[in-house]
Structures are given as C-alpha cells and as structure tokens.
Z-matrix of the N, CA and C atoms (Angstrom, degrees):
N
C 1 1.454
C 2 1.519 1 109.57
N 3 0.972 2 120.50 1 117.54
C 4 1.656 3 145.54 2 161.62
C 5 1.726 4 104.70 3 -31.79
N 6 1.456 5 123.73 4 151.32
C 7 1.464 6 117.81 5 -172.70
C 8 1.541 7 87.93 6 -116.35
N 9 1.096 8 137.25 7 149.02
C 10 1.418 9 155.90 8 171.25
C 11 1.473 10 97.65 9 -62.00
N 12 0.891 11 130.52 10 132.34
C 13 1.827 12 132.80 11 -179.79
C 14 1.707 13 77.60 12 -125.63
N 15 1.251 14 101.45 13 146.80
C 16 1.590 15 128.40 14 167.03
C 17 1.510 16 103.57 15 -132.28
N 18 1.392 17 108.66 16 136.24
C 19 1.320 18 138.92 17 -174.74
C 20 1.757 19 115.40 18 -101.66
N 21 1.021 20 139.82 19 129.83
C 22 1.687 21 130.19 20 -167.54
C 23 1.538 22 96.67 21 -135.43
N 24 1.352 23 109.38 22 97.42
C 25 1.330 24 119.53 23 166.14
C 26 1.552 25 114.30 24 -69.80
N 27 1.263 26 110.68 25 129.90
C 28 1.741 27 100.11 26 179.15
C 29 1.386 28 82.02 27 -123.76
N 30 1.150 29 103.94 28 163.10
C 31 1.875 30 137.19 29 -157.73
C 32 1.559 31 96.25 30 -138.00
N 33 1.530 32 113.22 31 143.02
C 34 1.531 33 108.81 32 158.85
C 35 1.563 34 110.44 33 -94.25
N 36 1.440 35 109.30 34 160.47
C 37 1.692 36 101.18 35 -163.50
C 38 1.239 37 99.27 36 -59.01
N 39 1.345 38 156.91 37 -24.19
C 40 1.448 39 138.58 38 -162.46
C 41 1.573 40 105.17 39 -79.78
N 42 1.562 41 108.03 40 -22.69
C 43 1.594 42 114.71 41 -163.51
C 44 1.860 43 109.80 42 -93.20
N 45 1.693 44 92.15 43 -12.26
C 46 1.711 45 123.01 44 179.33
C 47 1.643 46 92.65 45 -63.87
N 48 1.525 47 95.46 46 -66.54
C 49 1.825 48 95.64 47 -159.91
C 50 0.969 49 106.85 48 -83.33
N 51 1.822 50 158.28 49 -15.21
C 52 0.970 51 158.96 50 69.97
C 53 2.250 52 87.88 51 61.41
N 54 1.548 53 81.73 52 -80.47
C 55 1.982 54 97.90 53 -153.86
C 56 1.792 55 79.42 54 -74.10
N 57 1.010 56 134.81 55 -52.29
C 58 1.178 57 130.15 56 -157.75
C 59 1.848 58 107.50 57 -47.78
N 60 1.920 59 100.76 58 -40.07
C 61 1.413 60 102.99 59 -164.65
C 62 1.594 61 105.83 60 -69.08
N 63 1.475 62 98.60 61 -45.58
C 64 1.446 63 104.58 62 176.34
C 65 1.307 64 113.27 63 -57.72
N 66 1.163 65 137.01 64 -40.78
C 67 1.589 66 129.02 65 177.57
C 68 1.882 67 113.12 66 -58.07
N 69 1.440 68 101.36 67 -49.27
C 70 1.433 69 105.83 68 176.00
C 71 1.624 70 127.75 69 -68.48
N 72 1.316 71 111.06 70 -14.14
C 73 1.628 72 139.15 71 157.04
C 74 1.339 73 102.82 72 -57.39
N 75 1.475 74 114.33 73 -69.28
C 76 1.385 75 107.72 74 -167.34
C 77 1.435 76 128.80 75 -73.15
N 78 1.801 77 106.35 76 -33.43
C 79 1.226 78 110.46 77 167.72
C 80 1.558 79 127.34 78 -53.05
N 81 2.103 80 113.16 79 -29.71
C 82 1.044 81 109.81 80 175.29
C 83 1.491 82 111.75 81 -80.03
N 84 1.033 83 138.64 82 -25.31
C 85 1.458 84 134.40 83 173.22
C 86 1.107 85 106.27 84 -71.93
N 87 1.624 86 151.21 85 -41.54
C 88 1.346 87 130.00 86 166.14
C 89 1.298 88 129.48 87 -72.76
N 90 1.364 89 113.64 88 2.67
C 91 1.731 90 120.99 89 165.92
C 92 1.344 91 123.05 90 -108.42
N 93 1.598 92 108.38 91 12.62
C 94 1.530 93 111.04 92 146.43
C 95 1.116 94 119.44 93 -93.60
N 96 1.492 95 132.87 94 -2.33
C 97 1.234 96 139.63 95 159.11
C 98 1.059 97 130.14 96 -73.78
N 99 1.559 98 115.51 97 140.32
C 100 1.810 99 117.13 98 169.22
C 101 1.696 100 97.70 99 -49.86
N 102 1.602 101 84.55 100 170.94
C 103 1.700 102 101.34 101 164.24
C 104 1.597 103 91.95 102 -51.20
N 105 1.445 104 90.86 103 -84.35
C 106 1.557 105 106.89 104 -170.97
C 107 1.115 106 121.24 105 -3.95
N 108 1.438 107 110.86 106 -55.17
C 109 1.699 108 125.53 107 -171.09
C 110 1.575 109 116.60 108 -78.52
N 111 1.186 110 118.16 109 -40.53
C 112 1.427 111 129.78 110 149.51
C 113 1.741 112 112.57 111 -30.83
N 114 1.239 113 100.52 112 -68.64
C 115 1.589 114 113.42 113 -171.48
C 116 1.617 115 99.09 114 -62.12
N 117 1.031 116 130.36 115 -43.49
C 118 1.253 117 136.36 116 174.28
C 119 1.655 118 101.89 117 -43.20
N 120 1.160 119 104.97 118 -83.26
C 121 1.694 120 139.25 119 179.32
C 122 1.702 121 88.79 120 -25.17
N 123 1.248 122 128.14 121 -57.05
C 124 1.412 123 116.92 122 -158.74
C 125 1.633 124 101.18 123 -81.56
N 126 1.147 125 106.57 124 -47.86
C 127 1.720 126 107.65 125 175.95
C 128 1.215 127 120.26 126 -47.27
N 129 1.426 128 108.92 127 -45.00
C 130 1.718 129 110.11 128 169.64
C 131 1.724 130 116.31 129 -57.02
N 132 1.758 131 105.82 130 -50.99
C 133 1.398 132 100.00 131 174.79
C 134 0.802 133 151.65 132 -92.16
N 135 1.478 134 120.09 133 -8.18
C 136 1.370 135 133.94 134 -130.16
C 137 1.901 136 105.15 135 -157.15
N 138 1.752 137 124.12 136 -44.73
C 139 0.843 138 114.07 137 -167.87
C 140 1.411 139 115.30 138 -119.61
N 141 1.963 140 108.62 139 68.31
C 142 1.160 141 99.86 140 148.65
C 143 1.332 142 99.67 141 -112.56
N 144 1.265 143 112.25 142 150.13
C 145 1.385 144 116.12 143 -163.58
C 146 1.271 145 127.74 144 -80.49
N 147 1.309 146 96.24 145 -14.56
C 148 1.886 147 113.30 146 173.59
C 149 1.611 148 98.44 147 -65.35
N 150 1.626 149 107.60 148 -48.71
C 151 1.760 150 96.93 149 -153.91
C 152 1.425 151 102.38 150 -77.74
N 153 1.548 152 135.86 151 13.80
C 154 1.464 153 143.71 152 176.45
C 155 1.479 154 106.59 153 -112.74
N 156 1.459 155 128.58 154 -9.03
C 157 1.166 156 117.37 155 -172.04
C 158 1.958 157 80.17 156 -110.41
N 159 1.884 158 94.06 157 139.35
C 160 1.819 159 92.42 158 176.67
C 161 1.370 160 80.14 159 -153.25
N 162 1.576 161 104.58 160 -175.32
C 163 1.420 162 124.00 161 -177.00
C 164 1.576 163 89.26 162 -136.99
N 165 1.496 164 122.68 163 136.75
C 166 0.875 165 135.14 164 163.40
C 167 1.632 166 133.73 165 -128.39
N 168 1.501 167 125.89 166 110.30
C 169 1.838 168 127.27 167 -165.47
C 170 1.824 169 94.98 168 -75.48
N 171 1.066 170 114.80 169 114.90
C 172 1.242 171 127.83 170 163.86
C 173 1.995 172 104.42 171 -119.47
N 174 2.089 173 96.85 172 108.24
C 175 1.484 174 88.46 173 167.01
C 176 1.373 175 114.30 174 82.29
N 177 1.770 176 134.69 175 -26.19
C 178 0.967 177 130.45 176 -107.58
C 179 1.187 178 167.08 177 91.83
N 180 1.262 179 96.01 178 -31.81
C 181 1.265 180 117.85 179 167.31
C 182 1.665 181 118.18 180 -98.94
N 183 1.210 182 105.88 181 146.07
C 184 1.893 183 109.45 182 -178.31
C 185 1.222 184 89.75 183 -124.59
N 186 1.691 185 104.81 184 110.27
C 187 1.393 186 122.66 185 150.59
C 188 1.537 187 115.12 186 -83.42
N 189 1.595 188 131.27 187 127.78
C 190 1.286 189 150.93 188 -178.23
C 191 1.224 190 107.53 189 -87.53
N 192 1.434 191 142.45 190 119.88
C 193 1.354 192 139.24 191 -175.20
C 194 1.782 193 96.44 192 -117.46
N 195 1.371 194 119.71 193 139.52
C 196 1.128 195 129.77 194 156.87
C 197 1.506 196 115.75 195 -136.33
N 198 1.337 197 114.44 196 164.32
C 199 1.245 198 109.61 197 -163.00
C 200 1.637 199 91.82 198 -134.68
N 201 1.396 200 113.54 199 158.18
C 202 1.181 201 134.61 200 172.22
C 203 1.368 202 136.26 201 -137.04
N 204 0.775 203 175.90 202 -121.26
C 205 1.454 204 170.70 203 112.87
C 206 1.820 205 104.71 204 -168.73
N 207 1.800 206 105.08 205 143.96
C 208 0.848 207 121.25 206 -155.72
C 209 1.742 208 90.00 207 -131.82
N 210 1.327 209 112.05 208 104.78
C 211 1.263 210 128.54 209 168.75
C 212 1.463 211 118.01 210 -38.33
N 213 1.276 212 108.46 211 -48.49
C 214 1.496 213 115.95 212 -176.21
C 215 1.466 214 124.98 213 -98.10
N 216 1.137 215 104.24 214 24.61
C 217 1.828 216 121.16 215 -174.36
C 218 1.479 217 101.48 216 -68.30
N 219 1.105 218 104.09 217 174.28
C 220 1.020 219 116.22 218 -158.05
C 221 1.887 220 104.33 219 -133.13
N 222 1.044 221 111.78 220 -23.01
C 223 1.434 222 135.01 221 164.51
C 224 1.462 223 100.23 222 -90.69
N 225 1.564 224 104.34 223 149.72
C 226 1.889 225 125.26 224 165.44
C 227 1.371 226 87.84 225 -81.67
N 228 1.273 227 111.50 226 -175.85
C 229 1.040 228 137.21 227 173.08
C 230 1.764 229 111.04 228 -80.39
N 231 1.897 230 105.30 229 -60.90
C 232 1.467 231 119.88 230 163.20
C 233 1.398 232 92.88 231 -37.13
N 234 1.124 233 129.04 232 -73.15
C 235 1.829 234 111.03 233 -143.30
C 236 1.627 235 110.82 234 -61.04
N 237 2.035 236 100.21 235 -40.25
C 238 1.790 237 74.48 236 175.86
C 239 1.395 238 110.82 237 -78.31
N 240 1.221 239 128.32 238 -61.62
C 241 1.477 240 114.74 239 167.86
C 242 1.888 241 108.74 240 14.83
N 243 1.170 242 104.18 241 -56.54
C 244 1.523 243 119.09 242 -150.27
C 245 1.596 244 100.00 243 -92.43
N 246 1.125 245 130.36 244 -40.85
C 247 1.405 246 154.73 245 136.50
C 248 1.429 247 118.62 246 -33.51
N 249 1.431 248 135.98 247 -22.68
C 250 1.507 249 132.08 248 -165.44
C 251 1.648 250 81.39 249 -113.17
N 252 1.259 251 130.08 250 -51.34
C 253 1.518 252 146.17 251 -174.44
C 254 1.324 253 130.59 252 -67.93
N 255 1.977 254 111.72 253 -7.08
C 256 1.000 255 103.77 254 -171.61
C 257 1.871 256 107.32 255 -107.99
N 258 1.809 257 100.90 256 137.31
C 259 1.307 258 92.29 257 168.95
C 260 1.225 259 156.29 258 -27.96
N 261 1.323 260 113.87 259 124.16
C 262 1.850 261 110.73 260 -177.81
C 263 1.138 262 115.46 261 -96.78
C-alpha cells in the first residue's frame, strides 16, 4: 500500500486574496443558480473526464492527475475545492 504524500502550497498574502477573490466570485455565481443549472454548468465545463485527467513535468518530474467523482459523496465539489484552499 502506497503512503498518501501531502503537498502544502503556500501563497504570499497578495497571491492569498488574489485566490480568495476568485473563489468568492465563483461561489457567488453558482449560488444564483438552480441545482439544475449548476449541474448543467459543470457538465458543460468541467465533467468530461478526459479534459480533467492531464500529465504535468514539474522540475522533472511528471505528475499524472486523474479525476474521479463519487456519486454518493457527501461533499460538493465547491466545498472541498474550498476546503483543500482554505488558509491554515
């Protein structure tokens, strides 16, 4: 079994509120939306699964990204999004 490696992006505060504005931008434009329209909104942008799975050379290194989604979660997507991003 593989060990979970965690990664800790640090931000300088200008690059903090920067992500902060954009997060609070987006959250207000997807909460004038129905569910419906939301669910729409992500299918159109976001959930074909090819255009979320990439390979990226950082340094040398090629990090492999795949994506998954779990029907029965219990988390949105926004909240962890919002949850992986928020200051410690």
């Amino acid at each position: 079994m593989q060990d979970n490696i965690v990664y800790r992006l640090e931000l300088t505060n200008e690059e903090y509120e920067y992500v902060e504005n954009l997060k609070k931008e987006y959250y207000e434009k997807l909460s004038k939306m129905t569910k419906e329209e939301r669910l729409q909104y992500f299918r159109d942008n976001y959930c074909n699964e090819q255009k979320l799975n990439f390979e990226k050379e950082i340094n040398g290194t090629i990090y492999k990204v795949n994506t998954h989604f779990d029907v029965n979660a219990k988390e949105s997507i926004l909240n962890k999004i919002f949850r992986l991003t928020k200051k410690s």
